[in-house]
N, C-alpha and C positions, 0 to 999 in steps of 0.2 A: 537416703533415697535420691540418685542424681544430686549431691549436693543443692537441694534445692530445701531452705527451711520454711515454717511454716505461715510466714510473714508471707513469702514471697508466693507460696500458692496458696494464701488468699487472696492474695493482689493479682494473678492470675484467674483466680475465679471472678475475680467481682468484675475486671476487663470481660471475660468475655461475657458473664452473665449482661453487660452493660453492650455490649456489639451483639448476641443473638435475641438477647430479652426471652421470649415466650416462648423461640423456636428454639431453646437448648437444647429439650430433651429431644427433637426431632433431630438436629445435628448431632446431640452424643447418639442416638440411637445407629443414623447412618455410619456414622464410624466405626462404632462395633461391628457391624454386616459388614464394613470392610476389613476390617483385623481379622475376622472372622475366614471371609472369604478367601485372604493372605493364607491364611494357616491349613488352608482346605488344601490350596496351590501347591505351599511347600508338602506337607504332608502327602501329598501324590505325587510330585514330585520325587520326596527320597522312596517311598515306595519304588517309582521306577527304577528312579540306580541300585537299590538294593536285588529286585528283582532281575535285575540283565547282571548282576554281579554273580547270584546264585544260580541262573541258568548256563547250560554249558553252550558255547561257540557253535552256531547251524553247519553241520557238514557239508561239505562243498559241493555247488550243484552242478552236476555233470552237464557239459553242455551238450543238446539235442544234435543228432548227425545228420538228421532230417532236414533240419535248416537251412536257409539260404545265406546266413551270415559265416565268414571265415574264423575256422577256431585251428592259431598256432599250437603245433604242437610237434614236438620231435619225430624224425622220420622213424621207420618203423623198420624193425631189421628183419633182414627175406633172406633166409641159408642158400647159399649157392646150389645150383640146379643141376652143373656139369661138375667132374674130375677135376680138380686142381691140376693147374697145366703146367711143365715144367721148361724155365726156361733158363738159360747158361747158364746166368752166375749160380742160379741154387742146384744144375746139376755139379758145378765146378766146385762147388762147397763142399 
């Protein structure tokens, strides 16, 4: 376990038992609520990445033409309105 035998965490216990005295179990307690609360975090956590991983990409949102803001975009092709006009070189072809 962590290379740690059993010499040395009792000599760990009895430090700290010796620096909290009476309020141990109130310190082991809050640190549990913290491990605790860590593991809430991560646990929601991979929840989200797993969830945006199974959901599919939001289809692209068209922008409104009503708008006042400018939205580039390629011109728009208009068929010619009159006869194609013939000039030298393509009648000399």
């Amino acid at each position: 376990m962590l290379g740690i035998n059993q010499w040395e965490m009792l000599m760990f216990l009895f430090i700290a038992l010796l620096l909290f005295g009476k309020r141990l179990p109130e310190v082991a307690r809050s640190m549990g609520k913290g491990v605790t609360e860590f593991k809430k975090g991560l646990r929601g956590f991979e929840e989200e990445v797993s969830r945006e991983d199974s959901t599919p990409a939001p289809a692209a949102k068209r922008p409104n033409v009503e708008s006042d803001e400018q939205v580039a975009s390629a011109p728009k092709f208009q068929p010619p309105t009159a006869p194609p006009v013939e000039t030298q070189e393509t009648a000399h072809a």
